[in-house]
PAFIZA-170091 format. One line per field, with one value per atom (N, C-alpha, C): residue number from 1; residue in three letters; atom name; z, y, x. Coordinates in steps of 0.2 Angstrom, whole numbers, plus 5000, padded with zeros to 4 digits. Example, Ala and Ser with C-alpha at 12.3 -4.5 7.8 and 13.67 -1.06 7.14 Angstrom:
nr: [1|1|1|2|2|2]
rest: [ala|ala|ala|ser|ser|ser]
atom: [N|CA|C|N|CA|C]
up: [5039|5039|5039|5035|5036|5039]
north: [4972|4978|4984|4989|4995|5000]
east: [5066|5062|5066|5064|5068|5064]
END
This chain:
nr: [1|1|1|2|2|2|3|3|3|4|4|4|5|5|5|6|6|6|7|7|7|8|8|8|9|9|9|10|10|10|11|11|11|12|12|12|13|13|13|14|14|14|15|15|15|16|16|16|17|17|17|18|18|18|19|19|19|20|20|20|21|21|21|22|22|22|23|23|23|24|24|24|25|25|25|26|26|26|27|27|27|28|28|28|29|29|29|30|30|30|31|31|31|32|32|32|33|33|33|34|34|34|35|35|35|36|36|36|37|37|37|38|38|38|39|39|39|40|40|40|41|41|41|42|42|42|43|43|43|44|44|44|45|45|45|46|46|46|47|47|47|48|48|48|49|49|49|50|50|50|51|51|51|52|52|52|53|53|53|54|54|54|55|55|55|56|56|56|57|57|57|58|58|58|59|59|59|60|60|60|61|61|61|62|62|62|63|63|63|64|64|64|65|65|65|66|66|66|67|67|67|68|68|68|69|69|69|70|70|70|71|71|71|72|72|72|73|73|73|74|74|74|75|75|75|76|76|76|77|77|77|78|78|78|79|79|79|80|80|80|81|81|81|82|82|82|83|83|83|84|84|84|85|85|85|86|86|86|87|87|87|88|88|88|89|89|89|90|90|90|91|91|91|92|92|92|93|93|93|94|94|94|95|95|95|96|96|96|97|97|97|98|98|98|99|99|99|100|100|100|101|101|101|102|102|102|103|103|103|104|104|104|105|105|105|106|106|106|107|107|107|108|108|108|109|109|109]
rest: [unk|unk|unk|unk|unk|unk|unk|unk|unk|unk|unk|unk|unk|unk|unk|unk|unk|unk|unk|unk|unk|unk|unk|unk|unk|unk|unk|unk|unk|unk|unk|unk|unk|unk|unk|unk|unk|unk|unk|unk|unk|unk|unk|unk|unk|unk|unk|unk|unk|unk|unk|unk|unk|unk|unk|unk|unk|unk|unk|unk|unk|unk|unk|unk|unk|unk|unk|unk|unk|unk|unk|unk|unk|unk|unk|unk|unk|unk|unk|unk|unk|unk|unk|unk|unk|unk|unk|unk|unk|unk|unk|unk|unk|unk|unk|unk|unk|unk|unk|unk|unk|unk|unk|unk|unk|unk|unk|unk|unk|unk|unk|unk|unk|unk|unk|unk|unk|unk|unk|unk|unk|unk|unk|unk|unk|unk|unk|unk|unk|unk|unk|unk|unk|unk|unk|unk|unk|unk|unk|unk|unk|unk|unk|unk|unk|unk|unk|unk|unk|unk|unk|unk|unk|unk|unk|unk|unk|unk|unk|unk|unk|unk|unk|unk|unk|unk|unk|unk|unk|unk|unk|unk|unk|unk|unk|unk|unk|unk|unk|unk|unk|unk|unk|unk|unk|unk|unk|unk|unk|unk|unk|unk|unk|unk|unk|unk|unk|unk|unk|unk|unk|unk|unk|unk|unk|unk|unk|unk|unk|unk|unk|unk|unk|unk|unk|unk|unk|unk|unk|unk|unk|unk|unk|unk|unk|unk|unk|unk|unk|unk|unk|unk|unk|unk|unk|unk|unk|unk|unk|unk|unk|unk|unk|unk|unk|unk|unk|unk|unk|unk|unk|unk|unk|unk|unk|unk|unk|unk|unk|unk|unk|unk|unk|unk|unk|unk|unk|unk|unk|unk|unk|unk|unk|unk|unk|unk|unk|unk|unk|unk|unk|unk|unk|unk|unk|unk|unk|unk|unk|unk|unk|unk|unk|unk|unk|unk|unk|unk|unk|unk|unk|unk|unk|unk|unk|unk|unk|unk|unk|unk|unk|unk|unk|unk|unk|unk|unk|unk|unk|unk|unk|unk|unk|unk|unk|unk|unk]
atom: [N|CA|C|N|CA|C|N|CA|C|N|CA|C|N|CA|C|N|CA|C|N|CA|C|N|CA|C|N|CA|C|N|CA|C|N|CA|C|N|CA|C|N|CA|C|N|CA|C|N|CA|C|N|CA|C|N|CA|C|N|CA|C|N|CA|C|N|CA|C|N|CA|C|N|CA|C|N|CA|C|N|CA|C|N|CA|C|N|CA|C|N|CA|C|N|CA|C|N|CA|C|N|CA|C|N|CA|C|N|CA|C|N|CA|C|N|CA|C|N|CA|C|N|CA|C|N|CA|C|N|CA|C|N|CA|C|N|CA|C|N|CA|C|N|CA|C|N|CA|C|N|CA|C|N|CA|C|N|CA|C|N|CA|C|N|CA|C|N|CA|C|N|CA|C|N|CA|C|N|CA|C|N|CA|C|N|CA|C|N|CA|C|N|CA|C|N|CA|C|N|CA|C|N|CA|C|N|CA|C|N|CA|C|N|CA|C|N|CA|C|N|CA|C|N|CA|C|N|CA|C|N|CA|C|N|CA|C|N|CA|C|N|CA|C|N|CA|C|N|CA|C|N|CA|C|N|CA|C|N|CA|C|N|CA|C|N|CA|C|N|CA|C|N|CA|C|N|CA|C|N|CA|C|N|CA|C|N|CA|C|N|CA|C|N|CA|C|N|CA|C|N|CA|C|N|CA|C|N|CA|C|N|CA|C|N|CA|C|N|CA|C|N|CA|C|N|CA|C|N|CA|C|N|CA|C|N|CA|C|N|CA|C|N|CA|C|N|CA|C|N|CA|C|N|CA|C|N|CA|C|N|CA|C|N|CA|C|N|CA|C|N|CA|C|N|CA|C|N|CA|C]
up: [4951|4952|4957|4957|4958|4963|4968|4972|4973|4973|4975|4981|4984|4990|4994|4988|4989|4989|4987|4988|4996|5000|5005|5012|5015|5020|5027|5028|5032|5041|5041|5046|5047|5045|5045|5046|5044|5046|5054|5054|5062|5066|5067|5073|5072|5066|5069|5072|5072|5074|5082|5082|5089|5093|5090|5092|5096|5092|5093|5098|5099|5103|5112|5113|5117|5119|5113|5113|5117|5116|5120|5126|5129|5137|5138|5136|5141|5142|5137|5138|5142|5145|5148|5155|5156|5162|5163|5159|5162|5163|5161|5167|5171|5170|5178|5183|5180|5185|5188|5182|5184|5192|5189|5194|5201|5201|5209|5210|5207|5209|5214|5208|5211|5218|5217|5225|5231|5229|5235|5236|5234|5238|5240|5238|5241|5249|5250|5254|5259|5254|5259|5262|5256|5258|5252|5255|5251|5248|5243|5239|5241|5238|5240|5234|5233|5228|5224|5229|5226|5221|5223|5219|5212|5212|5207|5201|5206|5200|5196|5202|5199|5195|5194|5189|5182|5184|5177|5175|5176|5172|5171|5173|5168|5164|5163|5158|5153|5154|5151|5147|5149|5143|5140|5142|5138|5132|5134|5131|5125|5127|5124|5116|5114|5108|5104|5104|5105|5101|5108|5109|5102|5101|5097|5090|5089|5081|5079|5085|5084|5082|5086|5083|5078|5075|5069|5066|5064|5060|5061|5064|5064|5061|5062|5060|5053|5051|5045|5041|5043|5037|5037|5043|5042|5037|5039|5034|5027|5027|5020|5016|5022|5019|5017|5020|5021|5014|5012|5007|5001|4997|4990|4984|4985|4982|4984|4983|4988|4994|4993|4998|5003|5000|5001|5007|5002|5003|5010|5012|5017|5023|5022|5026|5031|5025|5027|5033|5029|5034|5040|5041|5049|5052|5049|5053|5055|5051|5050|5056|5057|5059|5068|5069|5076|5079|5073|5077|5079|5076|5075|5084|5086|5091|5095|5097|5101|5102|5098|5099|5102|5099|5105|5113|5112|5120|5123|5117|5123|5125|5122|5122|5125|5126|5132|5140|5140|5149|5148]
north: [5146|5148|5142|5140|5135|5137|5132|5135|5129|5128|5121|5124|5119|5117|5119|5122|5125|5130|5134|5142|5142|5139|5140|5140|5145|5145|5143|5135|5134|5137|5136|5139|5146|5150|5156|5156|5151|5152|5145|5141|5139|5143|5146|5151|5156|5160|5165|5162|5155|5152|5152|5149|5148|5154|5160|5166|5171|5169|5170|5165|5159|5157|5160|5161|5164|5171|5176|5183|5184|5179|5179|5176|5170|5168|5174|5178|5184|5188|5189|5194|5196|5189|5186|5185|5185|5184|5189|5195|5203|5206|5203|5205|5206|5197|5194|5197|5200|5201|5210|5213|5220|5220|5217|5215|5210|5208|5205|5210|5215|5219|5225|5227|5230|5227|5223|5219|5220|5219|5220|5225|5232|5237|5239|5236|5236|5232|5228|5224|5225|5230|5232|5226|5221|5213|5210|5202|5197|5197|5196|5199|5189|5188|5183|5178|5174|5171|5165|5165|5161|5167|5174|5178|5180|5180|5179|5174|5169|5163|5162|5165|5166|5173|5177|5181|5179|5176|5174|5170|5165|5159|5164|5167|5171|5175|5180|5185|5179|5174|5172|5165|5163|5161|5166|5173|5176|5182|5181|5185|5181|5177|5171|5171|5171|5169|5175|5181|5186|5190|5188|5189|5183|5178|5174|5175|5179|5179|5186|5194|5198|5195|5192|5190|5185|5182|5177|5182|5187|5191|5197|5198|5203|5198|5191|5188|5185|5182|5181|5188|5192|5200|5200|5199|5200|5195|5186|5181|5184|5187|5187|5192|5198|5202|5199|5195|5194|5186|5185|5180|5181|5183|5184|5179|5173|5172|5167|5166|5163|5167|5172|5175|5175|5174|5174|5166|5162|5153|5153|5157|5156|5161|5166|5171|5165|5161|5157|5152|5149|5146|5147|5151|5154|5155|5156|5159|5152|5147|5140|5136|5137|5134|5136|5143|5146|5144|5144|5142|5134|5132|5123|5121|5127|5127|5127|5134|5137|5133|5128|5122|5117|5116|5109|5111|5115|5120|5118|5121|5124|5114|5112|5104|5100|5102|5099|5103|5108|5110|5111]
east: [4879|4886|4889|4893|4899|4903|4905|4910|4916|4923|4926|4925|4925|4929|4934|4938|4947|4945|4939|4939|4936|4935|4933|4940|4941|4947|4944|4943|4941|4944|4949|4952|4949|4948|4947|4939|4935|4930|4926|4931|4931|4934|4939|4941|4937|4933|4929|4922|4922|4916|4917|4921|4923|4923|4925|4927|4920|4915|4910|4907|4907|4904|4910|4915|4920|4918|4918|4914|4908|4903|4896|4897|4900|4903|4906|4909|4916|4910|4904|4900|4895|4892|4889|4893|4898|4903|4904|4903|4907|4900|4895|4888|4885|4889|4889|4893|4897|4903|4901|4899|4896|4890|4886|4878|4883|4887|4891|4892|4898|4900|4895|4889|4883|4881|4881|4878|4884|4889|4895|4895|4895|4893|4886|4883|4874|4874|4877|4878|4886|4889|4898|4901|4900|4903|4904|4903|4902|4897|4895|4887|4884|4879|4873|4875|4881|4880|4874|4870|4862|4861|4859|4855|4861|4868|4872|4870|4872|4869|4860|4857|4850|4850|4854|4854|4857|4862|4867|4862|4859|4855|4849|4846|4841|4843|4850|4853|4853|4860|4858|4854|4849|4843|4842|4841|4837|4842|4849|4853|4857|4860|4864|4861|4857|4854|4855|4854|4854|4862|4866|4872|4877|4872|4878|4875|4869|4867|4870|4872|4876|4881|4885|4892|4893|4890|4890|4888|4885|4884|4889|4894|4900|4906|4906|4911|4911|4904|4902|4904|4902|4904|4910|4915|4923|4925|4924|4925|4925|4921|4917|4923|4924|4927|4934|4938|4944|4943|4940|4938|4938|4943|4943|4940|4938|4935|4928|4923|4918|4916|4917|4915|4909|4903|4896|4897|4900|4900|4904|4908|4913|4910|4906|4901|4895|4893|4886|4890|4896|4899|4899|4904|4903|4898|4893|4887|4883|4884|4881|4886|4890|4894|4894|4893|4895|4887|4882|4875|4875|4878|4880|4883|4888|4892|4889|4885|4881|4876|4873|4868|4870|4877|4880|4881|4884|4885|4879|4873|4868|4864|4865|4863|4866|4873|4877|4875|4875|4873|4867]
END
């Protein structure tokens, strides 16, 4: 089975790529931001910013992977759905591509 090139709607599969790797940072930040918040009333202050940032850097190593194969695989299915023709081709894409992201990210910090 055969696909051009022209069936593939690339725009639509770089912003969900992107989308995805944005969805896992906010979600990853709204964790962090839950667990300060936990702390400033445990503390009826200014919470321990060291023990913040030593929570965010082990949530995420250990979530981040996790969090970005859920969302390539919520965004790939949408692609796909929204893809009248190549569908399959334009799904893999996304999924290839947000991992692609999420690699350079994690290879740059």
């Amino acid at each position: 089975m055969k696909f051009p090139l022209k069936d593939i709607r690339w725009l639509l599969v770089l912003g969900a790529a992107v989308s995805v790797i944005i969805l896992s940072f906010l979600t990853l930040t709204g964790i962090s931001a839950v667990y300060a918040g936990k702390l400033a009333f445990q503390v009826r202050g200014s919470p321990d910013q060291a023990a913040i940032n030593q929570f965010a850097a082990s949530v995420s190593r250990r979530l981040m992977p996790w969090l970005q194969c859920g969302f390539a695989l919520l965004a790939a299915y949408q692609v796909a759905r929204r893809s009248a023709a190549a569908a399959t081709l334009n799904g893999v894409l996304t999924g290839v591509t947000a991992g692609l992201l999420g690699l350079a990210i994690a290879l740059a910090f």
